[in-house]
N, C-alpha and C positions, 0 to 999 in steps of 0.2 A: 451151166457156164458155156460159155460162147469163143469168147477170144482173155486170153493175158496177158500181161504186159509184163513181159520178160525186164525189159531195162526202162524205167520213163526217159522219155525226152524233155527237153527245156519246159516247153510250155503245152498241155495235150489237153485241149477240154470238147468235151460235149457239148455243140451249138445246133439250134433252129433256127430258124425265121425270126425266132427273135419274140420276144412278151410285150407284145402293143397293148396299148390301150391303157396305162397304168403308170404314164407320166404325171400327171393329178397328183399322185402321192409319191411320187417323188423315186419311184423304183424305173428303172430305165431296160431297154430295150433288149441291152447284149444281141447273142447272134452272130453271125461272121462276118470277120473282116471283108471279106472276100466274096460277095452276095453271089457273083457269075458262077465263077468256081464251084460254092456251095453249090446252087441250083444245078449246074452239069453235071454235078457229082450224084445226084440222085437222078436225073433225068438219065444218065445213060445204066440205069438198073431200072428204069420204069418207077419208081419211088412216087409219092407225093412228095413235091418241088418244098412242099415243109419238111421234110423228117430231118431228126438228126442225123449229125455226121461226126463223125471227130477235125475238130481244127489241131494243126500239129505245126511246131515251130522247130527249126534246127538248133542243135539234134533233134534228128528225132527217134521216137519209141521203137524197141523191139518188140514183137508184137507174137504171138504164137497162138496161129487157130484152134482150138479146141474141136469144132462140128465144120463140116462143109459150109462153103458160103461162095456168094456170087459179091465179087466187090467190084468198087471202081476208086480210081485215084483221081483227082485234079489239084488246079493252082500250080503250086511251087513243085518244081523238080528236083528232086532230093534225093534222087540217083537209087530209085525204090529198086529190093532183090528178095523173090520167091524162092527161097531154098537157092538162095544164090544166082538163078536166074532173073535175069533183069526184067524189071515190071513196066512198061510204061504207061505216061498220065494218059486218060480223055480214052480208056478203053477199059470194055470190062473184060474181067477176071475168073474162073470158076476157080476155087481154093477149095484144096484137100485137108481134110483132117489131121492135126500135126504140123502142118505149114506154117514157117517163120515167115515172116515181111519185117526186111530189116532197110535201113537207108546209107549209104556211102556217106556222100557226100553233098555241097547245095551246090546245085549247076545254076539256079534263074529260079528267084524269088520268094518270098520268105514265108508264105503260108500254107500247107499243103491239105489236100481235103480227103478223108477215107469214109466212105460210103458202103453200105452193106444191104445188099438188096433186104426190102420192109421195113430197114431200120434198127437202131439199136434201140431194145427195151429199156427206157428208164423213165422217171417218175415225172408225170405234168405237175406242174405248179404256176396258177394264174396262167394254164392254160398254153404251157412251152416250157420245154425240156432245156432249153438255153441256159449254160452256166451263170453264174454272176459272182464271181471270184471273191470282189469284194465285201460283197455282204454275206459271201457262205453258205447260198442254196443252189438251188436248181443242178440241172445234168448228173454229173455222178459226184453226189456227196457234197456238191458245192465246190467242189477245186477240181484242180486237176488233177491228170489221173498219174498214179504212184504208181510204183514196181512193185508186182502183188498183184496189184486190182484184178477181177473178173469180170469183164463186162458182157453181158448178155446181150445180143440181138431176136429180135420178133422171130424170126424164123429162118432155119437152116435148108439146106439142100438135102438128101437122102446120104447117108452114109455109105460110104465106097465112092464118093466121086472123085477124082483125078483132079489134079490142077492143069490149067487150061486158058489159054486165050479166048475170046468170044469173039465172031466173026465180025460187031460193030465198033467205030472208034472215032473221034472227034479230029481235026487238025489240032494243034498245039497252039490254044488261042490266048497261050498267056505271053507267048512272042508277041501279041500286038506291039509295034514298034511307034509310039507315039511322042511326042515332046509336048504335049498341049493337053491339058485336063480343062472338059467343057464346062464352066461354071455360070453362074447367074450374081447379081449385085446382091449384098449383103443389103440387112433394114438399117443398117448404118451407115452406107456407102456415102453418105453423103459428108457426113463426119469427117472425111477426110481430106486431107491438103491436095488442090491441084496435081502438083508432082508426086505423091503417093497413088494418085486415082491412072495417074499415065506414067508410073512404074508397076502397076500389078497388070497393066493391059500390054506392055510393050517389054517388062525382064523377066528374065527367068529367075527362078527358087528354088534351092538345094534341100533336096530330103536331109534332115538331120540325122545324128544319130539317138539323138534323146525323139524315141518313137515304143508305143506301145499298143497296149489294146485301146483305151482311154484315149490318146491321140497322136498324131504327127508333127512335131517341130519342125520349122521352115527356117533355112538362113539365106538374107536379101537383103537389100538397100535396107536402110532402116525406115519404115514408112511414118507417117506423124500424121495425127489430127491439127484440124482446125482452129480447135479451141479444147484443151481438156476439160472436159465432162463426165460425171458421173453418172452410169447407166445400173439403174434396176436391173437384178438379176431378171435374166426373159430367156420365151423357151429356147431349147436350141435342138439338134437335131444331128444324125449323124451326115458329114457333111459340110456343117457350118465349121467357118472360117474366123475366125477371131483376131483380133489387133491386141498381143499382150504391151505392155507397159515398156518392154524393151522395142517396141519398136517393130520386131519381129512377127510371124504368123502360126497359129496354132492352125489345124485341122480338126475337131474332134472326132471320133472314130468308135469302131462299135460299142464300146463301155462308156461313151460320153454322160457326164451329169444331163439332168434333166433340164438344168436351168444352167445361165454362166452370167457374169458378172460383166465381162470383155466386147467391146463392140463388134458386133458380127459384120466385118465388111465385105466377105463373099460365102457362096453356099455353092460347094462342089454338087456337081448334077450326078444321079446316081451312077451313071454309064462312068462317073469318073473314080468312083471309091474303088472298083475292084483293080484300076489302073495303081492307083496310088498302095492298095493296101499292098499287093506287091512289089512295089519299088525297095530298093533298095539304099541306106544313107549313102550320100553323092549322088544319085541321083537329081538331074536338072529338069525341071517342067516350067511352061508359063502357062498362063490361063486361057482360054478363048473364052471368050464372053459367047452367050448365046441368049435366045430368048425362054422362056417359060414352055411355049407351045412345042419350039424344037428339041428341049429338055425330056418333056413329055412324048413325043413321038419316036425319039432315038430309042429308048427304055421300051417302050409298048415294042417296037419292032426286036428287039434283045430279047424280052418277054417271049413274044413270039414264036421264036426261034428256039427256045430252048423248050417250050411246049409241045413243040414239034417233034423233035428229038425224045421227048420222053412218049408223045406217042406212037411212033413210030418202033422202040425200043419194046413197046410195051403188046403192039402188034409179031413181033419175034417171039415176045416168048409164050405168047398165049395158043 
């Protein structure tokens, strides 16, 4: 055993990168909300930029180390405490054997990422450790994690080590302070009325509070088609933006179906999901249209950077 989970929090699963490759038959992706997050949360332990991590929602878990460990926190700030002393995000950690990690309360944003140098040991399936709640496999046990659980990680530090800050730490990049999520036209975009096509380019849209893992409600103008029409279910992606029936906009997000029903009128670019999966409902954004190529070169350069950083981290402790 590794670590316990003294009290569960609301929502606590085990995610990766996510189970590509196996939308064909209809099993989808899962993975984190929070793809930036995710990836800093290993990169500052030297990790492969895949391993798991625990995604945790407020509340969150009591947590009680079992074995030494090196961690790291990101995403949401949820007011993290080592034996009472304050932990902060986007830095790692050296954790003593015995050590609680408990949370106050949520200062900014609603996902938070715990990361354990090598990774938490749990079982591949098609190839990724990624929960999938719904269907009841992957990560630990297929849900989430309960009060009880013992979850193991690949490997500890030696016994007798101290708890400890580690000389490296990131700025706190979940303050990006933006009002504008970069998106691309939806395969539907066209489907839509004049004055729907220049209210999604020119208003802003309120995060809901009906938001989960599966997707994000928008409240806005009510926008309309052209002509109602019936659309084959097609693929869709995390990302995609849809036009439900009221008029309103869904997001779908990391548990999205493989296929959706709804016209796809925009496709948030990925630089814009770890923006969104932390907002908060009330939250106001509008879109900026962009192209495909700039889509793609924002993200490589994000890539980049967080490459960098894990090796870099990875040069420390070698």
């Amino acid at each position: 055993m590794s670590i316990v989970i003294e009290k569960a929090g609301l929502l606590d699963t085990v995610q990766d990168a996510g189970r590509h490759g196996w939308g064909h038959l209809g099993i989808n992706c899962n993975g984190p909300m929070d793809p930036k997050a995710f990836a800093m949360a290993n990169a500052l332990l030297g990790n492969a930029l895949h391993a798991p991590v625990l995604e945790m929602h407020f509340p969150a878990p009591i947590i009680r180390f079992q074995q030494p460990a090196l961690i790291a926190l990101t995403g949401a700030n949820f007011s993290a405490m080592l034996d009472g002393e304050p932990l902060l995000n986007n830095r790692a950690y050296q954790v003593a054997s015995g050590a609680v990690l408990r949370f106050g309360h949520k200062k900014q944003g609603e996902r938070c990422y715990l990361a354990v140098q090598h990774g938490w040991q749990v079982p591949q399936l098609m190839g990724s450790a990624a929960t999938n709640i719904q269907s009841g496999f992957g990560g630990w046990q297929g849900r989430s994690l309960q009060t009880g659980d013992c979850l193991p990680f690949i490997a500890h530090l030696p016994e007798g080590c101290n708890s400890k800050k580690m000389p490296w730490f990131l700025p706190d990049f979940i303050t990006e302070n933006t009002t504008q999520l970069p998106v691309l036209k939806g395969p539907e975009w066209e489907w839509l009325q004049e004055d729907a096509r220049y209210q999604l380019q020119r208003s802003q849209f309120e995060v809901s509070r009906k938001a989960d893992r599966m997707g994000i409600h928008w409240l806005g103008n009510v926008l309309q088609l052209k002509v109602n029409r019936n659309l084959l279910s097609s693929p869709v992606a995390m990302g995609t933006t849809q036009l439900l029936p009221s008029g309103q906009l869904l997001t779908l997000m990391a548990d999205y179906q493989t296929v959706g029903g709804y016209p796809r009128v925009l496709q948030l670019c990925k630089m814009a999901l770890p923006i969104l999966a932390q907002a908060s409902a009330g939250m106001q954004f509008g879109f900026q249209f962009i192209t495909h190529a700039e889509a793609v070169g924002l993200y490589e350069q994000q890539q980049k950077h967080i490459r960098q950083i894990q090796l870099l981290v990875r040069s420390f402790l070698t």
